[in-house]
C-alpha positions as CSV (number, residue, x, y, z in Angstrom):
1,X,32.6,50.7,4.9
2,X,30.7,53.8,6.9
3,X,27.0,53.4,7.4
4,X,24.5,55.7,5.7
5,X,23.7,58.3,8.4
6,X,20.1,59.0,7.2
7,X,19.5,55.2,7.5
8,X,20.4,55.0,10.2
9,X,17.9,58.3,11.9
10,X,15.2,56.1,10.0
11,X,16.5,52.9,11.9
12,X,16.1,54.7,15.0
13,X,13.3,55.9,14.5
14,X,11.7,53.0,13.4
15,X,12.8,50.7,15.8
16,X,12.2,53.8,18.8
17,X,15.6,53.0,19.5
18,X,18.0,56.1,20.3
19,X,20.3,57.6,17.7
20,X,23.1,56.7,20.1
21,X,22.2,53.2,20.3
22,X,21.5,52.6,16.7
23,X,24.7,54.5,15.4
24,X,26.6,52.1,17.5
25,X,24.4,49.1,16.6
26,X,25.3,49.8,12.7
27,X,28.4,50.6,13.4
28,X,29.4,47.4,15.0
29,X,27.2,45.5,12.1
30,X,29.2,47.3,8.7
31,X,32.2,49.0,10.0
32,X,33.6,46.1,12.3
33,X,31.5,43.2,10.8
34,X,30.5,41.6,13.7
35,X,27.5,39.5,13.9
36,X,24.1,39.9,16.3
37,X,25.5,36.9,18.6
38,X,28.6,38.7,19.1
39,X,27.4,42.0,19.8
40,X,24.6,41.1,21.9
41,X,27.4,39.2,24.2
42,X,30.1,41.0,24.0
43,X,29.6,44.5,23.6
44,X,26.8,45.3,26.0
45,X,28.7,48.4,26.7
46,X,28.2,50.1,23.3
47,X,24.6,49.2,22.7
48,X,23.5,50.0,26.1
49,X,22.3,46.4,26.8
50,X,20.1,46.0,23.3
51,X,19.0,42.5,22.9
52,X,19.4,40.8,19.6
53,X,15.6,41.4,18.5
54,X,16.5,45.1,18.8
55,X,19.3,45.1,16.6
56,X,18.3,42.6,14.1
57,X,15.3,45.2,14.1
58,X,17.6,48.3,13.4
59,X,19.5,46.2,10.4
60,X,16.1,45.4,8.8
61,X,15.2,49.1,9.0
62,X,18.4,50.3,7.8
63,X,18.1,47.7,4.9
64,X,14.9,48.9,4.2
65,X,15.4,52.8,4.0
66,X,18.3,51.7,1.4
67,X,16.5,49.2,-0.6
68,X,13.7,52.1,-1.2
69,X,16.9,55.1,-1.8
């Protein structure tokens, strides 16, 4: 499933997290389905070294920005 691309400019901006780093945040959360444990570990690379408070942060605002749509 793709992510919701307005979501996720609200994520970012909400979290003052770059587009970049949120659009691969999300993606690795609903595309691949991989958890915060995993990501945080394991693909440092992609997120540009986000800890998991950063991207549990960007998955509550994207939740929220769809939860008001």
């Amino acid at each position: 499933m793709k992510f919701c691309l307005a979501a996720g400019e609200y994520a970012a901006k909400a979290a003052g997290i770059s587009n970049q780093q949120t659009s691969s945040v999300l993606a690795l959360l609903i595309e691949e389905e991989c958890t915060v444990p995993f990501i945080t570990r394991y693909r440092k690379e992609k997120t540009g070294g986000l800890d998991e408070d950063d991207i549990r942060n960007i998955h509550k605002n994207y939740e929220e920005y769809l939860e008001r749509e």
